[in-house]
N, C-alpha and C positions, 0 to 999 in steps of 0.2 A: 539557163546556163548555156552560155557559147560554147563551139566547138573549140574555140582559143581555151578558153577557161577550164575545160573539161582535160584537155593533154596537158597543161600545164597541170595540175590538179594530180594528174596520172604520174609527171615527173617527180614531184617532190614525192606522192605519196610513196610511189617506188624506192625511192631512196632512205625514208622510213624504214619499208617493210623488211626491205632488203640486207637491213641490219640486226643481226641476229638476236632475238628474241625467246622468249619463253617457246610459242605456239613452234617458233622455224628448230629450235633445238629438241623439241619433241618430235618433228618431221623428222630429224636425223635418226637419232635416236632409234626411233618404230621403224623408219627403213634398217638402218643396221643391224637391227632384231629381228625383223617378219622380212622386209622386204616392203614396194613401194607400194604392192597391192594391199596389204594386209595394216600399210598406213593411210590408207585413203579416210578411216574411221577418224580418225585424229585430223585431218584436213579440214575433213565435214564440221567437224565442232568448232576446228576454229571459226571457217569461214560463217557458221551460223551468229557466232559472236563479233563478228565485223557487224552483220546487221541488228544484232543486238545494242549491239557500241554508238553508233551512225544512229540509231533511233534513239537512244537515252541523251542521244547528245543534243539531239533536235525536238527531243520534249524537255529540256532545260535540265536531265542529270547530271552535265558537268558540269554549270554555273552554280549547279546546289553544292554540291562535292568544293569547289573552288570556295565556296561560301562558309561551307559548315564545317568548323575542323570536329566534329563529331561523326559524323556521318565516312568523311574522309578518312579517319585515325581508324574505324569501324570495318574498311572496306580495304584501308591498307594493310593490316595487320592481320586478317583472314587470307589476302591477297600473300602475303609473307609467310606467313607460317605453311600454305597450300606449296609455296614454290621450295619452301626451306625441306618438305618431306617429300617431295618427289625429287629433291637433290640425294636428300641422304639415300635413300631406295634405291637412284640408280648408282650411288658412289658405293652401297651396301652390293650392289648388284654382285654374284659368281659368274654372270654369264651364262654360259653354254652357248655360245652361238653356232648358228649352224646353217647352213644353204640353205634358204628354203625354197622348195622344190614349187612348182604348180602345181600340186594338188592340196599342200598345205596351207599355202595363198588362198585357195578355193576351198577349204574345209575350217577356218577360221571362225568359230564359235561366236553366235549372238550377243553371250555374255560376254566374252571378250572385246567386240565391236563398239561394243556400250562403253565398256570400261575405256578404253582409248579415245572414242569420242567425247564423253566427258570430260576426259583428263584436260583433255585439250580447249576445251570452252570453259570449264570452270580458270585455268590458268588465266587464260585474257579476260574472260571476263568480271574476276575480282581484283584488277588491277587497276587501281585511282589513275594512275599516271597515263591510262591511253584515254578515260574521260576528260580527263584535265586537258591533254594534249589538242586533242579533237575539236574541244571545245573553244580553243584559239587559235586551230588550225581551219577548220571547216567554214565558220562564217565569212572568210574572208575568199570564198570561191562561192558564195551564193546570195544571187541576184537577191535584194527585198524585193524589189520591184516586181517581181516575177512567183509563181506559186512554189509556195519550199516545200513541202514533199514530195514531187519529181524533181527538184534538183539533189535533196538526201539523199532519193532513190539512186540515182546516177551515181553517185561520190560511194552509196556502199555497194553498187555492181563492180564499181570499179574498182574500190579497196580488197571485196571478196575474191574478184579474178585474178587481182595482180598476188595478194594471198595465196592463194592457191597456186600461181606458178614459182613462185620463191618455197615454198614449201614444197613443189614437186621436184624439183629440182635440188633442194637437200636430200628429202628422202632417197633419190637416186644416187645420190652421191653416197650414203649410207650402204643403201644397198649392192652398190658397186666396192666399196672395201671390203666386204667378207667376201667378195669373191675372186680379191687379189692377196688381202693381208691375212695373219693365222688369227687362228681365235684368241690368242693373246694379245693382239695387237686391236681387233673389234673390240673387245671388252673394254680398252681403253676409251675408246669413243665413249658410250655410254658411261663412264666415268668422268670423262672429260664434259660431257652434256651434264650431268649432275653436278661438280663444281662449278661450272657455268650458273647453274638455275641457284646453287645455295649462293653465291657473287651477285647475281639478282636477287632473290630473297634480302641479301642485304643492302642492296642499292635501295628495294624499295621501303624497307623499314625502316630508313635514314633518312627519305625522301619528306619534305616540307612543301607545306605549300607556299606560293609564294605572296608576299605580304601585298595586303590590298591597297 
């Protein structure tokens, strides 16, 4: 992979990412509720599903997905129903928001860490439509001619970084509203993130694939 190939690669994928999604609206979200440290757990899962994503797509998971409306219908309807309950949860949400201080940044519980990390990789990674996508996006930035798992490798450092600064950058933004608007107004957000995710929930169980 050329250095041309590689920042072009970089543009679009950014323009992608940059679009708010499942993984970027749970970065609001966990900033607006803990703060941007106590979201970093939620980063981590996505970004481990970027490499997750980048390798199923380079051992042939999304041409199978594209192939088998079984496997696809399987994968988007667990994908749906995951996003349609962590809609309703945060539109059930009461709140209680509140500063959070640096010490509760720094005392943020194991089990808690886990739970957000997951939330956030199971989200992307039962989603057909970023296999599917990947899978029509990606080959068309990687040399045959050249060996393709350091160019994979390249395409998901770079999807996981640019990930990670689009989601650092919500979470901050989160986190910065509860320390200008009231708690009734925070609480909105996480509501507003959960009719977002149930709006996706149904975009993608309405989602086809497209005919071969």
């Amino acid at each position: 992979m050329t250095l041309a190939t590689a920042l072009l690669f970089t543009l679009v994928a950014f323009t992608a990412i940059a679009t708010p999604g499942p993984t970027v609206l749970l970065a609001l979200s966990n900033g607006s509720r803990h703060g941007v440290r106590r979201a970093l757990p939620g980063m981590l899962g996505a970004v481990l599903s970027d490499f997750v994503l980048v390798g199923a797509v380079a051992l042939g998971l999304g041409a199978l997905l594209a192939a088998s409306e079984f496997w696809f219908s399987m994968l988007k309807w667990v994908g749906a129903a995951y996003l349609a309950w962590l809609g309703l949860r945060m539109l059930r949400s009461k709140g209680g928001f509140k500063l959070p201080d640096a010490d509760a940044a720094a005392t943020v519980t194991a089990g808690e860490s886990r739970r957000i990390f997951f939330k956030s990789f199971l989200v992307a990674v039962t989603n057909p439509k970023g296999y599917i996508f990947c899978s029509a996006l990606l080959p068309q930035f990687i040399d045959p001619a050249a060996a393709q798992a350091p160019q994979y490798l390249i395409i998901a450092l770079i999807f996981a970084g640019l990930d990670t600064l689009v989601m650092l950058a919500y979470a901050f933004v989160g986190a910065r509203a509860i320390r200008v608007l009231t708690a009734s107004a925070t609480r909105w957000i996480d509501r507003a993130c959960g009719g977002m995710l149930l709006a996706l929930a149904g975009s993608l169980a309405f989602y086809r694939r497209s005919a071969a």
